[in-house]
NUROKOL-133315 format. One record per residue (C-alpha): x, z, y; residue in one letter. Coordinates in steps of 0.5 Angstrom, whole numbers, plus 500, padded with zeros to 3 digits. Each point is the difference from the previous one (the first is absolute). Layout:
[r [X; Z; Y]; "a"],
...
//
This chain:
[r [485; 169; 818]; "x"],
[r [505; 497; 506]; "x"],
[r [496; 501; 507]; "x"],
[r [498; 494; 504]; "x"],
[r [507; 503; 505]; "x"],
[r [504; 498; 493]; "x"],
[r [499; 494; 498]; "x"],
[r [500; 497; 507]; "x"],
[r [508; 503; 500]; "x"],
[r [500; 497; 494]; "x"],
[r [498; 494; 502]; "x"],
[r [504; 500; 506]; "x"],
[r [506; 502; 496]; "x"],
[r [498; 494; 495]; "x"],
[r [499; 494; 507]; "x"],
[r [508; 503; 502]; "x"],
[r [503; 500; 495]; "x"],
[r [497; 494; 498]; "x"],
[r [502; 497; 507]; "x"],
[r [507; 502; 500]; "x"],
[r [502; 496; 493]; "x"],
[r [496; 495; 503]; "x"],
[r [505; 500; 506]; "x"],
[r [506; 501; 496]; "x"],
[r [499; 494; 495]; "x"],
[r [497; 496; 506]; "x"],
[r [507; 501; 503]; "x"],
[r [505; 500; 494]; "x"],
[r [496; 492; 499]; "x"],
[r [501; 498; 506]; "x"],
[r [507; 502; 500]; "x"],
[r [501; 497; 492]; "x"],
[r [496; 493; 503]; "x"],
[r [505; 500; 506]; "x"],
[r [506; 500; 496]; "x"],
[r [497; 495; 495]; "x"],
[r [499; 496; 507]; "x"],
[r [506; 499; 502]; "x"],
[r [504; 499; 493]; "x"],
[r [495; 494; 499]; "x"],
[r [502; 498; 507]; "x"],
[r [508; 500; 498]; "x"],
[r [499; 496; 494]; "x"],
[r [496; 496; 503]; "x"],
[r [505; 498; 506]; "x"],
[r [506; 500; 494]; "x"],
[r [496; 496; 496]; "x"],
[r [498; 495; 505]; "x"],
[r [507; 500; 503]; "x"],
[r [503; 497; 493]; "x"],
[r [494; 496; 499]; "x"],
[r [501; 496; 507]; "x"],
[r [508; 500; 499]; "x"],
[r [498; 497; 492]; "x"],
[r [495; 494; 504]; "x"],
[r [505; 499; 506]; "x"],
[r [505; 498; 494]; "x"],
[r [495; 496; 497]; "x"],
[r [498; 497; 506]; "x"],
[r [507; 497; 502]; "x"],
[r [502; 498; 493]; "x"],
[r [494; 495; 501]; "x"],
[r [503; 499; 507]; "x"],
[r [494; 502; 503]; "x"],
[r [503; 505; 505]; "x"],
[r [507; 499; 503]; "x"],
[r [506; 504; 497]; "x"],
[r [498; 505; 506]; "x"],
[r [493; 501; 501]; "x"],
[r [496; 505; 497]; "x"],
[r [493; 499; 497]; "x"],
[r [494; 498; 505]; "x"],
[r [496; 505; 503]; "x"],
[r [494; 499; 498]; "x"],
[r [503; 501; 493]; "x"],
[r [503; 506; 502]; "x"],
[r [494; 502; 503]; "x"],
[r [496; 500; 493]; "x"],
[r [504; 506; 498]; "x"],
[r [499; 504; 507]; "x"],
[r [493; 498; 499]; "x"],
[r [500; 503; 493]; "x"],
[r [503; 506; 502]; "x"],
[r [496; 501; 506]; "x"],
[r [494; 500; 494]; "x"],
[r [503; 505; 496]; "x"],
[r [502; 504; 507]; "x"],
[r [493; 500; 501]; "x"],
[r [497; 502; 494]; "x"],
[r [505; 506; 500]; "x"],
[r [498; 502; 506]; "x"],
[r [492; 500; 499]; "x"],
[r [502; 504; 494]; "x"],
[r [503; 505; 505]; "x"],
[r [495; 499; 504]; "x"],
[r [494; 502; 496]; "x"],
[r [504; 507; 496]; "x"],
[r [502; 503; 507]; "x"],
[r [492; 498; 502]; "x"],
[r [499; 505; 495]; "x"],
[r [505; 505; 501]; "x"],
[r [497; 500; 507]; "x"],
[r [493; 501; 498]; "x"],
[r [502; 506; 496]; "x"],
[r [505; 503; 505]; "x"],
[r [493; 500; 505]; "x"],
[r [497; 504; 495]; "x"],
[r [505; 505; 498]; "x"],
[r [500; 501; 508]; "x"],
[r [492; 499; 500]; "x"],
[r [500; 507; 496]; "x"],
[r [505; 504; 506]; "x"],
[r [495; 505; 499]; "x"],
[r [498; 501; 493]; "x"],
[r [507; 499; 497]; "x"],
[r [502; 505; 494]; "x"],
[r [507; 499; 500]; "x"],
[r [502; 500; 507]; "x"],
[r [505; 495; 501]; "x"],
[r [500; 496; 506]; "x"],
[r [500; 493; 499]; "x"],
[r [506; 497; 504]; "x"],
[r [498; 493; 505]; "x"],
[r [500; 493; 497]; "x"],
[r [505; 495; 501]; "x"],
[r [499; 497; 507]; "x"],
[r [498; 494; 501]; "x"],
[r [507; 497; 502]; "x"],
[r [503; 503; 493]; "x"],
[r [494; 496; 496]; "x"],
[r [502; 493; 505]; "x"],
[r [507; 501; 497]; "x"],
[r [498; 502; 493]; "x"],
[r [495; 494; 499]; "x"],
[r [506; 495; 504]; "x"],
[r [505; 502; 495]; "x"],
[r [496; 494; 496]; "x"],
[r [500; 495; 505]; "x"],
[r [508; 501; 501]; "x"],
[r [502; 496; 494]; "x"],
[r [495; 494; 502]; "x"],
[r [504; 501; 508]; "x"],
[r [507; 500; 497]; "x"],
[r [499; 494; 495]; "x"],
[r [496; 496; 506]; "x"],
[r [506; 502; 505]; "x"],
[r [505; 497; 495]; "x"],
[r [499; 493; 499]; "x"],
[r [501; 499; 509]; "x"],
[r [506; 504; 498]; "x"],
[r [504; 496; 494]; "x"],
[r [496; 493; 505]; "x"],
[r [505; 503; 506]; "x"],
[r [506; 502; 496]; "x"],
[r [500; 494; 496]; "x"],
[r [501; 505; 494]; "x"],
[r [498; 497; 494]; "x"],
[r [497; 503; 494]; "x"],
[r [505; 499; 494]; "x"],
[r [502; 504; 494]; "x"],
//
């Protein structure tokens, strides 16, 4: 028979053991979704340069554009806006699953004192590291943003 002392280690033992895997898989998530994030990101800003070079193409062929005009921003803002959505919802995403690892790493610390295993838990990331962290999405709808005043400025023309 397991004395009352016994079982609250057991149970103790149960609640760190479940709350570090809780914390592992929590941050090999949000890793995974960063990763994901920014690929999506890439290909989008890849697929999105082709297709507006395929359209300013398309324009001047029916001379709606002059030979070095790009397409008009409110078109190329279709695009931004478009990554802006996914930016967002990648960062919602992030957002919710390091919330979670942040609830779990307080009840990690919460057992200081009851702690089985002894092992310290290291401080979170700073605030300044989640800013860069959930700025790394928003990046890709800056630089598209910034680009068409650049290729307006330079005359450059998109072409293939």
């Amino acid at each position: 028979m397991t004395s009352p002392a016994n079982t609250k280690n057991i149970d103790v033992v149960i609640k760190e053991q479940t709350l570090r895997s809780e914390i592992q898989h929590c941050r090999e998530l949000v890793i995974s979704i960063m990763r994901w994030g920014v690929t999506v990101l890439i290909g989008m800003e890849t697929s999105l340069w082709f297709m507006r070079m395929h359209v300013t193409e398309h324009l001047a062929k029916l001379d709606n554009l002059q030979a070095d005009e790009t397409i008009p921003f409110v078109r190329w803002l279709f695009g931004t806006v478009f990554m802006l959505i996914v930016a967002c919802v990648f960062y919602a995403i992030t957002r919710y699953v390091g919330l979670k690892l942040r609830d779990y790493r307080r009840q990690l610390l919460d057992m200081k004192g009851e702690s089985i295993t002894g092992i310290e838990e290291v401080q979170g990331a700073s605030s300044t590291l989640r800013f860069t962290i959930y700025g790394l999405y928003f990046i890709f709808p800056l630089i598209d943003l910034i680009i068409y005043p650049l290729i307006q400025a330079t005359r450059w023309r998109i072409t293939i």
